[in-house]
C-alpha positions as CSV (number, residue, x, y, z in Angstrom):
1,X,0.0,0.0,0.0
2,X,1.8,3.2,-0.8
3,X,0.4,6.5,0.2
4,X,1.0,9.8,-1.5
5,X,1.0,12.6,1.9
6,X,1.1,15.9,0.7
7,X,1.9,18.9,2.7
8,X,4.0,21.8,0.7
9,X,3.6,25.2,3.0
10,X,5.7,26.6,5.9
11,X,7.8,24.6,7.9
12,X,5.4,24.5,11.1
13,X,2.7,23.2,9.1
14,X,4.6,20.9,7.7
15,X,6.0,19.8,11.0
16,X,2.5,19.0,12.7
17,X,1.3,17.4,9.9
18,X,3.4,14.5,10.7
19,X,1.6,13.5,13.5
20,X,-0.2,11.8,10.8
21,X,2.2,9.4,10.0
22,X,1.1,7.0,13.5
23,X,-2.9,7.3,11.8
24,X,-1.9,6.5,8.6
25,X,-0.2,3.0,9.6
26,X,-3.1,2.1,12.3
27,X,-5.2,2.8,9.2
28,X,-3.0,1.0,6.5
29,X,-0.8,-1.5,8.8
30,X,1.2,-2.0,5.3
31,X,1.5,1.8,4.2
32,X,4.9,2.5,2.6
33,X,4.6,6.7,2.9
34,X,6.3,9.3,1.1
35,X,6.2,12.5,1.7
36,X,5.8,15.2,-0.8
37,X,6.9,18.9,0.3
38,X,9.2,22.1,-0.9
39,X,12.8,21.4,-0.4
40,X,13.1,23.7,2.6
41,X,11.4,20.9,4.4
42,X,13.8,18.9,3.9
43,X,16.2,19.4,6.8
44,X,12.8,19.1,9.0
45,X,11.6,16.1,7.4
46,X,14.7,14.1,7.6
47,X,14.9,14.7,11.7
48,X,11.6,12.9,11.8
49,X,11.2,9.7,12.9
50,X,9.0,6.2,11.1
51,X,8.3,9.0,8.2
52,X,9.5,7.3,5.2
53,X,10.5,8.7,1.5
54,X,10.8,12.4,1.5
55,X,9.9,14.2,-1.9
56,X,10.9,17.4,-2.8
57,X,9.4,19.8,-5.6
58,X,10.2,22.9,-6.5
59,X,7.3,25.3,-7.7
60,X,5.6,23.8,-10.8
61,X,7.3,20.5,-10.1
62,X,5.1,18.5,-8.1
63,X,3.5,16.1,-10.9
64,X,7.2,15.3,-12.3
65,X,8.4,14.7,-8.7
66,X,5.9,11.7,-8.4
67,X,5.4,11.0,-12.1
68,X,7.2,7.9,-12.2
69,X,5.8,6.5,-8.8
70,X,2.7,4.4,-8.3
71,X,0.4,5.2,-5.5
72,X,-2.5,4.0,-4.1
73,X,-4.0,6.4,-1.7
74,X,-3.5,10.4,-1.8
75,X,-3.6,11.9,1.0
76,X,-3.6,16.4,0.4
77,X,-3.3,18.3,3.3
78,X,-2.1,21.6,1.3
79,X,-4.4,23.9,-0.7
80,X,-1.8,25.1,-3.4
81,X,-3.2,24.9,-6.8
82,X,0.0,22.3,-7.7
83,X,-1.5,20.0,-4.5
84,X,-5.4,20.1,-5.5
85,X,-4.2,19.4,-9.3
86,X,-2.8,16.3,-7.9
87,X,-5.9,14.4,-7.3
88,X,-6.9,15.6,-10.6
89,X,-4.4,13.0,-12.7
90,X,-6.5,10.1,-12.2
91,X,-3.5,7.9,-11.0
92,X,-5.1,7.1,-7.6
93,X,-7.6,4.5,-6.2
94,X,-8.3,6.3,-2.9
95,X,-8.3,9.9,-2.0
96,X,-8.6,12.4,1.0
97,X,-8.2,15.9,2.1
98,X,-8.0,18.6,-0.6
99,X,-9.3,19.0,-4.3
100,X,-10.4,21.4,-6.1
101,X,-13.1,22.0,-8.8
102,X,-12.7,22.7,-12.3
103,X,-14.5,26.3,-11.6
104,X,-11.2,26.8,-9.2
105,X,-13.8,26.1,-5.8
106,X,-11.7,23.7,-3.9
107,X,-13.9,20.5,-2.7
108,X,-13.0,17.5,-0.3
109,X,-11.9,14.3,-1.8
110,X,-13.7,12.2,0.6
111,X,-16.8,12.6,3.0
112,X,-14.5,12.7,5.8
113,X,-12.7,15.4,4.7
114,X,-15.7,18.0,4.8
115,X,-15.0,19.8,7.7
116,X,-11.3,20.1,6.6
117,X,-12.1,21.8,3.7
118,X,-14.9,24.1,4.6
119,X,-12.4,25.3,7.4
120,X,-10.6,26.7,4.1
121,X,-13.7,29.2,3.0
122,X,-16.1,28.9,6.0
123,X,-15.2,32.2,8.2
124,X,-17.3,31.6,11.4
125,X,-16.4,28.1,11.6
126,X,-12.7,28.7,11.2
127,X,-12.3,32.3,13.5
128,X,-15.6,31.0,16.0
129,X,-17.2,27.5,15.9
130,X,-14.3,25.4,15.4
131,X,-13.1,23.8,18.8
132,X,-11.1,20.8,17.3
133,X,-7.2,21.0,16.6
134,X,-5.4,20.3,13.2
135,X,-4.2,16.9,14.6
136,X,-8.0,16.3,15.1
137,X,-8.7,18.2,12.0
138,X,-6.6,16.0,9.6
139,X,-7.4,12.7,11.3
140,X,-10.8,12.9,10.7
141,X,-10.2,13.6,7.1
142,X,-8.9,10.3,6.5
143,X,-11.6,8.8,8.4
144,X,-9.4,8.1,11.6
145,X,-9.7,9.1,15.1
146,X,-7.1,11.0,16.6
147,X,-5.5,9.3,20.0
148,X,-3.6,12.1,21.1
149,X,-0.4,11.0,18.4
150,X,2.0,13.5,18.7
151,X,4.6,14.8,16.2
152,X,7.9,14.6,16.9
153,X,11.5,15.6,15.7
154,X,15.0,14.1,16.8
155,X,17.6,16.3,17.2
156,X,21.0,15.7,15.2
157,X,23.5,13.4,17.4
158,X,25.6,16.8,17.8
159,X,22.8,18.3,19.6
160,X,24.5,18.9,22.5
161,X,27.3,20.1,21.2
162,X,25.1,22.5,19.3
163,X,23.8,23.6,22.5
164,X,26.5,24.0,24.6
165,X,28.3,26.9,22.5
166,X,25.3,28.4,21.4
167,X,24.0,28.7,25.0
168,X,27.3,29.8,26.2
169,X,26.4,33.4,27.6
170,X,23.1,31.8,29.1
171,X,23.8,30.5,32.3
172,X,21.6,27.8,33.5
173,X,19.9,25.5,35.1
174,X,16.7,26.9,33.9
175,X,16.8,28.5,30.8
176,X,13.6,30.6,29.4
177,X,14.0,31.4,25.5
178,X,11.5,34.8,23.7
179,X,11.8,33.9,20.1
180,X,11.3,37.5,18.9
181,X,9.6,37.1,15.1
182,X,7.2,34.7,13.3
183,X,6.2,34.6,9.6
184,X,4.9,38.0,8.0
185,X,2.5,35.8,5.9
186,X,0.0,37.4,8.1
187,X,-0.2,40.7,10.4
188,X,0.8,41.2,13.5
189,X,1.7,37.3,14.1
190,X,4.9,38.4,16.7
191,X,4.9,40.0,20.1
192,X,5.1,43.6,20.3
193,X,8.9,45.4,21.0
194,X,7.6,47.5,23.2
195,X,5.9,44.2,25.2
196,X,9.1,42.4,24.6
197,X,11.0,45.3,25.9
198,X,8.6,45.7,29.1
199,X,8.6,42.3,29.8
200,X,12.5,42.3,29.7
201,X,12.7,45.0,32.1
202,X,11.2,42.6,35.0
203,X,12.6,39.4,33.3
204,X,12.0,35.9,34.4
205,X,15.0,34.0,35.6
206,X,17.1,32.5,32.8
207,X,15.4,34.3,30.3
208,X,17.2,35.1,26.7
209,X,16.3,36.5,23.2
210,X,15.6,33.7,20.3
211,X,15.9,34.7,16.5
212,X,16.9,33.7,13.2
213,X,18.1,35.1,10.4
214,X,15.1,36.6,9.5
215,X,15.4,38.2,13.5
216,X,18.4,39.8,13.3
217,X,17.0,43.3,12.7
218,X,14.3,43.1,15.6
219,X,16.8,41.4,17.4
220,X,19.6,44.5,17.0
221,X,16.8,47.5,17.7
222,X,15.9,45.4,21.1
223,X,19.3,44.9,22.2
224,X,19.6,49.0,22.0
225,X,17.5,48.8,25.0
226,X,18.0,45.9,26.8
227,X,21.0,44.9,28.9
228,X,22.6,41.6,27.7
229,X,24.4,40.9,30.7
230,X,21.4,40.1,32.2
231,X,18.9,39.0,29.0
232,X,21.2,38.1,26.6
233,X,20.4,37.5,22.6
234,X,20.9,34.1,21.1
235,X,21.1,34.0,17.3
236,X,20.9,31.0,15.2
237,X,21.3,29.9,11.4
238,X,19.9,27.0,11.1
239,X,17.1,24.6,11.8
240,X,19.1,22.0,14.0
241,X,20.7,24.9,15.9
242,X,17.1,26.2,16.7
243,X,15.7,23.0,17.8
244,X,18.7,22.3,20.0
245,X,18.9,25.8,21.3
246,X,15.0,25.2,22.4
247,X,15.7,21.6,23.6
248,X,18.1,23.4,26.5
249,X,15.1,25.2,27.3
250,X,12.2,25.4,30.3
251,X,10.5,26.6,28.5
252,X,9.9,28.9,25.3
253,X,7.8,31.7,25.0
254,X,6.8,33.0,21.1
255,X,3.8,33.5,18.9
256,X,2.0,30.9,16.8
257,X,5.8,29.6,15.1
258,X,8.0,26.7,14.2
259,X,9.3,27.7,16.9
260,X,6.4,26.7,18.8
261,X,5.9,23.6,17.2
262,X,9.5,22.6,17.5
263,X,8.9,23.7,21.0
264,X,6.0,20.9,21.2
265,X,7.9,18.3,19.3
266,X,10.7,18.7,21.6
267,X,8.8,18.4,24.6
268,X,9.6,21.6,25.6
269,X,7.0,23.7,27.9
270,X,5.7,27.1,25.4
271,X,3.7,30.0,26.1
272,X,2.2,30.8,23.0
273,X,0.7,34.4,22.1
274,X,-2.2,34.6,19.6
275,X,-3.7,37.2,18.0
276,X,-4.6,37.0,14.2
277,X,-4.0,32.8,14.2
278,X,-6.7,30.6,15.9
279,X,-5.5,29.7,18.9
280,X,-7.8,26.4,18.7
281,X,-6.3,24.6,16.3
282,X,-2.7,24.1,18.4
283,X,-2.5,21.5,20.7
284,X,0.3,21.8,23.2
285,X,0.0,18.5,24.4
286,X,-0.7,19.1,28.0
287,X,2.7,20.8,27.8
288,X,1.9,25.0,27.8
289,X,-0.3,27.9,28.6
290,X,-2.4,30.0,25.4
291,X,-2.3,33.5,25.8
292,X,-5.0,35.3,23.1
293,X,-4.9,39.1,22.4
294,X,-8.1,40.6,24.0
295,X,-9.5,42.0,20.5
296,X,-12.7,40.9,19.8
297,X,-11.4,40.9,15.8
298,X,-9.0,38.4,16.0
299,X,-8.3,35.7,14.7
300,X,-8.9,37.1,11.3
301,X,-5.9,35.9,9.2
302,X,-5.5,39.1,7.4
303,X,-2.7,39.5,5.2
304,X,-2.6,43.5,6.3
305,X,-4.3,45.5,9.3
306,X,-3.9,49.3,10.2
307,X,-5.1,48.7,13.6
308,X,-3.4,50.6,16.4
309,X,-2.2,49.5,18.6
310,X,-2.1,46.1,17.5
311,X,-3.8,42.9,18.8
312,X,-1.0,41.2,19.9
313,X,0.3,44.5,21.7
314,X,-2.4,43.7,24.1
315,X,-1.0,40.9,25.8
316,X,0.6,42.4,28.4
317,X,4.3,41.8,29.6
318,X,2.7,40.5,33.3
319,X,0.0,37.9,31.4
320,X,3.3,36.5,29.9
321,X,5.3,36.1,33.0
322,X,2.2,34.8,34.9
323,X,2.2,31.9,32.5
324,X,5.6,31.0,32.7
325,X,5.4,30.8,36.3
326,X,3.1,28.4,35.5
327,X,4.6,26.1,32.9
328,X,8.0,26.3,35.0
329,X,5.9,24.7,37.8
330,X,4.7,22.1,36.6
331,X,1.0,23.6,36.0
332,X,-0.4,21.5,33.2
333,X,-3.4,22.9,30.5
């Protein structure tokens, strides 16, 4: 039985995705999965455990990637137009999750996959009625039930090593890491510098600044303001320094990120901030506290918003420490 899963978009979605991978063998004990995605999955994909094949495709390359494969069950998670025109080649006996019409509309490939897809168009049921979590979410649209299957990644076997010099100037035992940034796909998706800044100014024990790359200018106009003898900045370049710079952690404290999910993969404690992201399809796994911006317009996904000040500027710096306290103790959601 070989199964097509299909999951191109960022790196968190991609990452949560596979806690799939235990449904799809309870469902098909024989399954022989790969695993189509961009290339920048692929240093994610590979740290993930019982997975299988890995495909890669570049934009307008996901037919020839699989061309010369045979499948028997599809399984689209991903609403890019090269994903939906997958399950329009006729090449597979079963199908689930995403499709799309020929008028454009996109439509589920299976009854079980309803709710899945009306989440993509359906407003009030996405930002309002919708309790259940992706996990949930993408279980049911293979016609599974969800038993609380985690995803996980494995850290490279220099981990340590990794961790050691990047946590150098962090002295520990306990070690609380503020990734400062998330994806601009949509508004306002990090914490506020000003919050960051307040926050800092009271700090919790151990805490430290988190960023990538795509961080470093946030990180530089914070670090006008903050003294780094006692929060210091931690900058990292690449995905297996992240995860084992959040592995040495108590806990981590960010918006709705890889961060985050790494965070959850790891095992690691998270407070995660919400304000245009639905806060009800994450699962922390018993492991963290949800903090949601008070705005009654949120979660909206908008690409843009002029609102000021914005919604995730209204999580205050002592909501924030609160919940650490609490994940740093041992409280459980």
């Amino acid at each position: 039985m070989n199964v097509l899963l299909v999951k191109l978009g960022a790196l968190g979605d991609v990452l949560r995705t596979t806690c799939l991978i235990p449904g799809i063998r309870r469902k098909w004990p024989s399954a022989k999965i790969t695993f189509l995605s961009r290339p920048a999955s692929l240093p994610l994909l590979c740290r993930i455990p019982d997975l299988g094949e890995t495909v890669t495709a570049t934009d307008g390359q996901c037919r020839s990637a699989v061309r010369d494969r045979a499948f028997d069950v599809l399984v689209n998670l991903d609403e890019d137009r090269e994903a939906t025109d997958l399950a329009e080649t006729g090449r597979f006996g079963t199908m689930y999750g995403i499709g799309r019409e020929p008028g454009g509309k996109l439509r589920a490939l299976a009854p079980e996959s309803e709710r899945l897809v009306r989440l993509t168009w359906d407003d009030r049921l996405k930002f309002h009625e919708n309790q259940r979590s992706y996990p949930a979410l993408i279980y049911e649209a293979i016609g599974a039930v969800w038993e609380g299957d985690p995803y996980r990644y494995v850290p490279p076997p220099d981990a340590e090593l990794r961790r050691a010099r990047l946590l150098s100037n962090v002295p520990g035992p306990r070690r609380v890491g503020l990734f400062v940034g998330a994806s601009e796909r949509y508004a306002n998706k990090f914490w506020s510098e000003a919050e960051i800044l307040e926050f800092c100014r009271a700090p919790v024990p151990g805490l430290f600044l988190l960023g990538g790359p795509s961080e470093n200018a946030r990180m530089a106009r914070l670090g006008e303001h903050i003294d780094g003898s006692r929060v210091p900045s931690v900058r990292v370049d690449h995905l297996d320094d992240l995860a084992a710079v959040i592995g040495g952690c108590s806990a981590l404290i960010s918006g709705d990120t890889l961060a985050m999910h790494l965070a959850t993969a790891l095992g690691i404690p998270s407070v995660t901030l919400f304000g245009p992201t639905s806060s009800s399809e994450i699962f922390l796994y018993g492991r963290g506290r949800k903090i949601i911006s008070p705005y009654a317009c949120g979660p909206c996904y908008l690409r843009t918003c002029d609102i000021r000040p914005s919604c995730m500027s209204a999580i205050s710096a002592d909501r924030v420490r609160s919940a650490v306290r609490d994940v740093t103790g041992g409280l459980r959601d």
